[in-house]
C-alpha positions as CSV (number, residue, x, y, z in Angstrom):
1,X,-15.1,8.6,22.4
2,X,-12.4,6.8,20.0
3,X,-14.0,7.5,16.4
4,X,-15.6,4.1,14.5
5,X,-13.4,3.1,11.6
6,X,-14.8,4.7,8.3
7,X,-12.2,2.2,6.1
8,X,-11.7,-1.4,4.8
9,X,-9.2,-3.7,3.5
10,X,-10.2,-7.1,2.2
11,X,-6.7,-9.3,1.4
12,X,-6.8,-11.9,-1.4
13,X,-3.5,-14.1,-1.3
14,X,-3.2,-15.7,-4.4
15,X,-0.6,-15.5,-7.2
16,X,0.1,-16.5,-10.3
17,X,3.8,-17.2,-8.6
18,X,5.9,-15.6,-5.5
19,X,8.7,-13.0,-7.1
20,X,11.7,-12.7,-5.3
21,X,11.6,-9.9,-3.5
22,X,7.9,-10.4,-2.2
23,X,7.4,-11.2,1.6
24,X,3.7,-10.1,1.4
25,X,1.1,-12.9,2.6
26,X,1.2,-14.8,-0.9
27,X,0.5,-18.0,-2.2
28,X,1.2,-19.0,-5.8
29,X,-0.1,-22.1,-7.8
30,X,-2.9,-22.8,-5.2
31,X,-6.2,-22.2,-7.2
32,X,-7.7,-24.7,-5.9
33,X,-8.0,-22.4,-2.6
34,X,-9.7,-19.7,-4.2
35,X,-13.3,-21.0,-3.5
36,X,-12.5,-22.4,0.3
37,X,-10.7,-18.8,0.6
38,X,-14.2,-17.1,-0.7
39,X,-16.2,-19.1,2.4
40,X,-13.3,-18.6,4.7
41,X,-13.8,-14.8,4.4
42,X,-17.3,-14.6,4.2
43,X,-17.4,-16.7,7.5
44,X,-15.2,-14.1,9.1
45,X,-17.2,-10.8,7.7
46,X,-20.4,-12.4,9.2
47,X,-18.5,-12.1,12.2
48,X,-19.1,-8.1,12.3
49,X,-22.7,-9.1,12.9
50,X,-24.1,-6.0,11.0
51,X,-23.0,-3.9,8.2
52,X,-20.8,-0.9,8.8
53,X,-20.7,2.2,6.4
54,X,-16.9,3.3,5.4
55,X,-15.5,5.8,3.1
56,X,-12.9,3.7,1.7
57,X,-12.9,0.4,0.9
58,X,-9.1,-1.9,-0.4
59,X,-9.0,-5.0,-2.3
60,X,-5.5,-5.8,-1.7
61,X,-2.9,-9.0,-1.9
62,X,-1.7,-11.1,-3.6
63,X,-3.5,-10.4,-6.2
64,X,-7.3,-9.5,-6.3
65,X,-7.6,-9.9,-10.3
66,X,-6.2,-13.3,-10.1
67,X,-9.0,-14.5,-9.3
68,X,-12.2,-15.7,-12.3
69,X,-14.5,-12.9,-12.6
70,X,-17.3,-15.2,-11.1
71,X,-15.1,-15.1,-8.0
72,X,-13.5,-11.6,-8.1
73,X,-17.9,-10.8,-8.2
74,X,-18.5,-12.5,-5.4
75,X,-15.5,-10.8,-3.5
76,X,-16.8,-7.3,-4.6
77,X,-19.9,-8.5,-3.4
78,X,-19.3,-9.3,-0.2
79,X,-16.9,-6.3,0.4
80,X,-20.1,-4.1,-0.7
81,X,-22.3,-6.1,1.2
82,X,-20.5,-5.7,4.9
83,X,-19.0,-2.1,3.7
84,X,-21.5,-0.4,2.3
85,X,-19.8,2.7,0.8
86,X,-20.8,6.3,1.6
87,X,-21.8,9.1,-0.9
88,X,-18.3,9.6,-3.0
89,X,-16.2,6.9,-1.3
90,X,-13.3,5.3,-2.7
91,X,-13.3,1.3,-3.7
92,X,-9.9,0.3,-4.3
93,X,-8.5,-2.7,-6.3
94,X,-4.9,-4.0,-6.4
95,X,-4.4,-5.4,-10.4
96,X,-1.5,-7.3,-11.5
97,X,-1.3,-5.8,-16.1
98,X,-1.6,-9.5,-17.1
99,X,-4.9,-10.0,-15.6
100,X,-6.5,-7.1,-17.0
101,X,-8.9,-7.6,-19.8
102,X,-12.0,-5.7,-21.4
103,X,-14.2,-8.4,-19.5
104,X,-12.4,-8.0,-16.0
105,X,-12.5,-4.3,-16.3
106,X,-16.0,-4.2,-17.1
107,X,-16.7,-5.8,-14.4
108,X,-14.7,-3.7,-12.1
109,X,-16.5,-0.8,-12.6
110,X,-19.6,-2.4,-12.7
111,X,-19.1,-3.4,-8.8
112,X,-18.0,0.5,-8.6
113,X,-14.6,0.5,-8.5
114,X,-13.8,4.0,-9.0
115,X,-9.7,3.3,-8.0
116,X,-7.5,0.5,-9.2
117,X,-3.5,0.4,-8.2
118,X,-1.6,-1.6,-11.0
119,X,1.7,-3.0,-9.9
120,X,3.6,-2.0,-13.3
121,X,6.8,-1.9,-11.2
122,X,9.1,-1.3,-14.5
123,X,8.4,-0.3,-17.9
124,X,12.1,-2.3,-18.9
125,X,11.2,-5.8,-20.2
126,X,14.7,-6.9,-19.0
127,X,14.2,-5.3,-15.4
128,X,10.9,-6.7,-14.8
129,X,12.5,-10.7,-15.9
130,X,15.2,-10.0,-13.5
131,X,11.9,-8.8,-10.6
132,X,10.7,-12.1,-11.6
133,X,7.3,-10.3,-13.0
134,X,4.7,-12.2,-15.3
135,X,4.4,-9.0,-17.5
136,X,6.2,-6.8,-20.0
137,X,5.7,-3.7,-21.3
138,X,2.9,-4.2,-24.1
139,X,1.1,-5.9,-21.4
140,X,1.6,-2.9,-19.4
141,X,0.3,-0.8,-21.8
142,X,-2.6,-2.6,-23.0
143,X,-3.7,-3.0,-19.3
144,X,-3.2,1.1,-18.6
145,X,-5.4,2.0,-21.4
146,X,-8.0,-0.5,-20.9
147,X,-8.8,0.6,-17.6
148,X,-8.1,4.5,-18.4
149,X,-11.1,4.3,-20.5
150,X,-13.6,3.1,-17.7
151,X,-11.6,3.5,-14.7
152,X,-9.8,6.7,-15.3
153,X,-8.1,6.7,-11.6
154,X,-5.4,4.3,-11.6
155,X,-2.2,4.2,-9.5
156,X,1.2,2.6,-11.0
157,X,3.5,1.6,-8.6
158,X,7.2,1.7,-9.9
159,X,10.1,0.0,-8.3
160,X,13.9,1.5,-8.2
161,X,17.1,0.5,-7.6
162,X,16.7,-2.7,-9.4
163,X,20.6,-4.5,-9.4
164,X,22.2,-2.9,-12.3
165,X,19.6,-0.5,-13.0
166,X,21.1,2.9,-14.2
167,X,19.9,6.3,-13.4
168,X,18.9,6.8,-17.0
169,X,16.4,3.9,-16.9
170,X,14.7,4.8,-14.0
171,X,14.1,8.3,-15.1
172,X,12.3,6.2,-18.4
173,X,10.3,4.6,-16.1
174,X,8.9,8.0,-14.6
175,X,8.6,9.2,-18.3
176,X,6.5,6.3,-19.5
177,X,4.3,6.3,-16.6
178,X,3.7,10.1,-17.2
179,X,3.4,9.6,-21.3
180,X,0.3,7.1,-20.3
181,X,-1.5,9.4,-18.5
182,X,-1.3,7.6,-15.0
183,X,-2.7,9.9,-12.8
184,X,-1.4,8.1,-9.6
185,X,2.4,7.3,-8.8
186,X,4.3,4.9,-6.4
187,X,7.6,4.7,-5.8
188,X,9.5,2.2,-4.0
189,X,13.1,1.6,-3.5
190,X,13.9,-2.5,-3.9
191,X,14.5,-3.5,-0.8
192,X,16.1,-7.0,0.0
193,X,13.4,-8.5,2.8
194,X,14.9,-11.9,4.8
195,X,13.0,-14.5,3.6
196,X,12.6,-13.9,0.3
197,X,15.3,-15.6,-2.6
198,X,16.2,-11.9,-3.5
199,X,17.9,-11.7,0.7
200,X,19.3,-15.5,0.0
201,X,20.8,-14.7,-3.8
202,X,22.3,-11.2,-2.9
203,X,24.3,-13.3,0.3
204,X,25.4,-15.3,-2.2
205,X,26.7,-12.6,-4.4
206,X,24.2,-13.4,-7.2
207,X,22.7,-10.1,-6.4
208,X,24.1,-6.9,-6.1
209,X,22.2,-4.1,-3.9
210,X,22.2,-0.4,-5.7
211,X,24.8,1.8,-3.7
212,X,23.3,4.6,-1.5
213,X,23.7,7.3,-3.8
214,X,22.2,5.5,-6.2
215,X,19.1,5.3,-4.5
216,X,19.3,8.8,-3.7
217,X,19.7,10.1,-7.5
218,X,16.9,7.9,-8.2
219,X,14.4,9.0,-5.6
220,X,15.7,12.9,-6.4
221,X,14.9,12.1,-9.9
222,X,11.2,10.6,-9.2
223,X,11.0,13.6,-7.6
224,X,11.9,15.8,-9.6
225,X,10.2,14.4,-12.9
226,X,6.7,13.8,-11.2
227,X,6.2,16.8,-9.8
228,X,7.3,19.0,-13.0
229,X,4.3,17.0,-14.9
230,X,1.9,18.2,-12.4
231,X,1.7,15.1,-9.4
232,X,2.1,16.7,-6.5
233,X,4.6,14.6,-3.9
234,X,2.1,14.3,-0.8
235,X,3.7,11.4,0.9
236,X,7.0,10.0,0.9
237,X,6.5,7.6,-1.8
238,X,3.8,8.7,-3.7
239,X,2.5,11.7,-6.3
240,X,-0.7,12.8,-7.7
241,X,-2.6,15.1,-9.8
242,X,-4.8,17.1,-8.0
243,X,-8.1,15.0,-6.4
244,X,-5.9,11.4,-7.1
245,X,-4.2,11.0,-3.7
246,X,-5.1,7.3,-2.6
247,X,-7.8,8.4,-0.1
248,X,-7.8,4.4,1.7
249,X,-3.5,5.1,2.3
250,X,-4.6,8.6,3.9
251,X,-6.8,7.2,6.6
252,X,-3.7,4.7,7.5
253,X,-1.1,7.8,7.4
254,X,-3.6,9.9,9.5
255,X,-4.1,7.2,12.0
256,X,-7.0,6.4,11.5
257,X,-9.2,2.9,12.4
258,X,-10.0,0.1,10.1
259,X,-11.4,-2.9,9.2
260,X,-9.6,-6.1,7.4
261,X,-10.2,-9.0,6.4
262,X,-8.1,-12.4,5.3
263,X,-5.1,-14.1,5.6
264,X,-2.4,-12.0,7.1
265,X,-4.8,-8.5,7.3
266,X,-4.5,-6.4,10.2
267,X,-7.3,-4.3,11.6
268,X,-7.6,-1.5,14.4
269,X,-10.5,-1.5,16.0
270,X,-10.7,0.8,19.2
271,X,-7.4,0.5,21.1
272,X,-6.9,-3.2,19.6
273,X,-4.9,-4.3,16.8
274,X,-5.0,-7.3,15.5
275,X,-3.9,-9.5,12.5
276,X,-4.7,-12.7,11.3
277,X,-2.6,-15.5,10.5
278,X,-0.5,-15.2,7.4
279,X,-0.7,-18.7,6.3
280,X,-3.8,-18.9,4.1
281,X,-4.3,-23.0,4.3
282,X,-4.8,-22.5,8.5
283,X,-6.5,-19.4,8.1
284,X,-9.4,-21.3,6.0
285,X,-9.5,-24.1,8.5
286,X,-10.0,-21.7,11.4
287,X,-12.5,-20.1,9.7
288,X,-14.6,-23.8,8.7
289,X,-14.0,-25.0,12.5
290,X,-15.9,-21.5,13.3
291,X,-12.3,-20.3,15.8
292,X,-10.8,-17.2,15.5
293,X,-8.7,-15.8,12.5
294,X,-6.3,-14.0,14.8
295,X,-3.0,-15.0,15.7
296,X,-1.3,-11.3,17.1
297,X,-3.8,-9.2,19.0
298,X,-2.1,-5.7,20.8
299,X,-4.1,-3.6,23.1
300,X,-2.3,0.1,22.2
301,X,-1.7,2.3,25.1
302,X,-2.0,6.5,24.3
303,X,1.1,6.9,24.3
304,X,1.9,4.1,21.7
305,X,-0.9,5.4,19.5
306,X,-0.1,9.3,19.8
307,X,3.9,8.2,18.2
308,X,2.5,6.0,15.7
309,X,0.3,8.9,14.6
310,X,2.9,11.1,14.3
311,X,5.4,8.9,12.5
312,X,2.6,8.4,10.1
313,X,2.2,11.8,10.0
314,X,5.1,13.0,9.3
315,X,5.2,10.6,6.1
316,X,2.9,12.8,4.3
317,X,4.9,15.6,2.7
318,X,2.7,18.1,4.5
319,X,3.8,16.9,7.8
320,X,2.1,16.8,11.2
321,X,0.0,19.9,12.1
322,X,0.7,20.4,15.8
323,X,-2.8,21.9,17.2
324,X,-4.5,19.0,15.6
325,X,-2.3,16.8,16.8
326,X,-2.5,18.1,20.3
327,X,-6.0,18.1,20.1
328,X,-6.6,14.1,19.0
329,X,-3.7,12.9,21.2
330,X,-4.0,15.2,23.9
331,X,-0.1,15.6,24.0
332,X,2.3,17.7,22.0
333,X,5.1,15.8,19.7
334,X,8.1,17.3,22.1
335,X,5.9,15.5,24.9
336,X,6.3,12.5,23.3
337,X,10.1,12.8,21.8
338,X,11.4,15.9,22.5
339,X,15.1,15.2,22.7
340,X,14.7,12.9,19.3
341,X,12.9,16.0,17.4
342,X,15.2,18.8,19.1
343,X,18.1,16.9,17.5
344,X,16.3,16.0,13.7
345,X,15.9,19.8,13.8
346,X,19.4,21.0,14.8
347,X,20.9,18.4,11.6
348,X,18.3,19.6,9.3
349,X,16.2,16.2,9.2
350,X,13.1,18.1,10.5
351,X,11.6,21.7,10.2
352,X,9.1,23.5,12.3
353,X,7.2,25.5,10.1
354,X,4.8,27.7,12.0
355,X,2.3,25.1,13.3
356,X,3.3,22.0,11.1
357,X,6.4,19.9,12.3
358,X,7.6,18.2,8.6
359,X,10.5,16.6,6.8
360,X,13.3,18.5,5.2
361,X,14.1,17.0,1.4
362,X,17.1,15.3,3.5
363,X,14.8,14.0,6.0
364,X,12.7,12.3,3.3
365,X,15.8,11.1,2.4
366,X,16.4,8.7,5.9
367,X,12.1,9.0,6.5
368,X,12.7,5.1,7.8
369,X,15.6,6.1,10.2
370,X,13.7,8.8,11.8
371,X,10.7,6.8,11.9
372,X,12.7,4.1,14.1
373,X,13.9,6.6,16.2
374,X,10.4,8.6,17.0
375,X,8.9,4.5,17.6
C-alpha cells in the first residue's frame, strides 16, 4: 500500500518585484491579487474534502511575508486548518529580511511557526544591488535577530558565484551568517535560468558567469567554513547544527508524497504528479469558475519512481542505503543503472560504502551531472 503523504506546501506568488535571476512562479506589483489569491486557494484546499494530518507543513513563493498580516493569518489559517500538524511537526515559512518586523514575527509564532527560511542571499550591500534584492545588510541583520528571539530555527539561504564576486567575499558571507547565530545554511551557486533578464544580459555580455573553478573554491570554502563551526553538510547544498536539518526538504529528498497548493505548486499524491498552472491571474479564474487548477498531470511508473528516489537520495550527504532502498522500491540501484553507477565508481564520482551507495567530495562536485545521467 503506497504510504499517505505526511507533508505540505502552500505557494504564495507575490513579490515586491521579480530579480533577475528568478524563474520561480512570481508575480511582482500585483497586490491587488492577494485577496482573489486567498479565495482561489481556499477553493482548491476545500477540494481535499477532509483534513489530513502531516508532519511538515511549507509556506513557500514568492514571498509568504509579503503579504498584510491580516492576510498572511488567514493563510496560516487555512494551512492549519486542512493540515493539521502532528505532535512536534515542522511549519515552515519562506521570509524575504525587509518584511520582517516585531508585529509579523509575533504573529508567526503565534500561528506556530517553529521554522522560517530567510532568503538573505548576500551579506555584501553591493552584491545584493547587482541580485536586484530589496534588502541590505542592516536589514538583514535586524530581520535575523528579530526572529532568533521568538523563532530561534531559521535557515539563511546564501547565493555564490555572483559576477565579479571574489573568493574572499564569499567566505564573509559564510562568516557573517555564522557570527549571527543562523542555525540553518543554504548554499546555492547563481545559476543563469532562460527566461530570466540575468540569461538575456549575460548573452549580451553585460553579465559575466563565474569560471568553473571559481565555483568550485567557493562551494569547497562553504564547505569547509560551515562545517568547522559545527553545521553538519547533510545534503548537497545545505548545513546544520545538530536537530536543524529542514525536516519538509527531507521528505522531498527521501521520496516521499505531498500535498501543494497554488499557483505553479506540484503535489504527489499516490503514483500521480501533478502541478498547477504557473500563471497566478488563470489560476484564480480556474479556481472562481470551480475547474481544475492543474495544467501537467504524470502518472509515475516504478521504475520512474525507484530512480527519482535514488537521485534524491543520493543528494543527501549520507547517500542512499541499499537494503532500504531495496526494500521500498523492490529493486536494487544496479537494477535500475548499473552500467551508469559501475562507471561513477570506477572515476571516483560515487563510493560503495558497506550498505550505502554515496557521493565522493568530487561527485558533489558534478551532483547535477550525475543526477541527469541516473534520470
Amino acid at each position: 500500500m503506497l504510504e499517505a503523504p505526511r507533508s505540505a506546501y502552500l505557494h504564495v506568488p507575490f513579490c515586491t518585484h521579480r530579480c533577475g535571476y528568478c524563474n520561480f512562479t512570481v508575480v511582482a506589483g500585483r497586490d491587488d491579487l492577494t485577496g482573489a489569491y486567498l479565495d482561489a486557494i481556499e477553493a482548491e484546499l476545500q477540494q481535499l474534502g477532509q483534513p489530513h494530518q502531516v508532519d511538515t507543513i511549507f509556506l513557500g513563493g514568492g514571498t509568504p511575508t509579503h503579504l498584510s498580516l491580516p492576510e498572511l493569518s488567514r493563510l496560516l489559517n487555512l494551512a492549519r486548518q486542512w493540515f493539521p500538524l502532528a505532535e512536534g511537526a515542522e511549519l515552515s515559512v519562506e521570509a524575504n529580511p525587509i518584511d520582517i518586523t516585531a508585529e509579523k514575527v509575533q504573529l508567526l509564532h503565534d500561528a506556530g511557526v517553529n521554522r522560517v527560511s530567510l532568503g538573505v542571499q548576500s551579506f555584501h550591500d553591493a552584491k545584493l544591488k547587482l541580485l536586484e534584492r530589496d534588502h541590505n545588510r542592516a536589514i538583514v541583520e535586524r530581520a535575523a535577530n528579530l526572529l532568533l528571539a521568538k523563532i530561534p530555527n531559521i535557515g539563511m539561504d546564501l547565493i555564490f558565484a555572483a559576477p565579479n564576486e571574489t573568493l574572499a567575499e564569499w567566505e564573509n558571507d559564510l562568516q557573517s551568517a555564522i557570527a549571527l547565530g543562523a542555525p540553518h545554511v543554504s548554499t546555492y551557486g547563481l545559476t543563469f535560468e532562460k527566461g530570466t533578464t540575468f540569461w538575456s544580459r549575460r548573452e549580451h555580455q553585460q553579465l559575466h558567469e563565474a569560471d568553473e573553478e571559481l565555483q568550485r573554491d567557493m562551494y569547497l570554502a562553504a564547505i569547509e567554513h560551515l562545517t568547522t563551526a559545527g553545521r553538519r553538510h547533510y545534503e548537497v547544498s545545505n548545513f546544520a547544527l545538530p536537530g536543524f536539518e529542514s525536516r519538509h526538504n527531507q521528505q522531498y529528498w527521501l521520496g516521499k508524497r505531498y500535498f501543494a497548493a497554488g499557483p505553479g505548486a506540484s503535489r504527489h499524491i499516490g503514483m500521480q504528479r501533478e502541478t498547477n498552472h504557473r500563471s497566478t491571474t488563470t489560476y484564480i479564474r480556474r479556481m472562481r469558475q470551480g475547474h481544475s487548477p492543474v495544467a501537467e498531470q504524470e502518472t509515475l511508473t516504478d521504475e520512474m519512481k525507484a530512480r527519482e528516489r535514488l537521485v534524491f537520495g543520493l543528494r543527501m550527504i549520507d547517500g542512499v542505503h541499499i537494503p532500504t532502498f531495496q526494500q521500498d522500491t523492490g529493486m536494487t540501484p544496479w537494477e535500475l543503472c548499473g552500467r551508469e553507477i559501475d562507471q561513477f565508481l570506477a572515476i571516483g564520482l560515487l563510493i560503495h560504502d558497506r550498505e550505502r551507495l554515496k557521493l565522493t567530495r568530487e561527485g558533489l562536485l558534478v551532483s547535477d551531472s550525475i543526477s541527469i545521467e541516473l534520470l
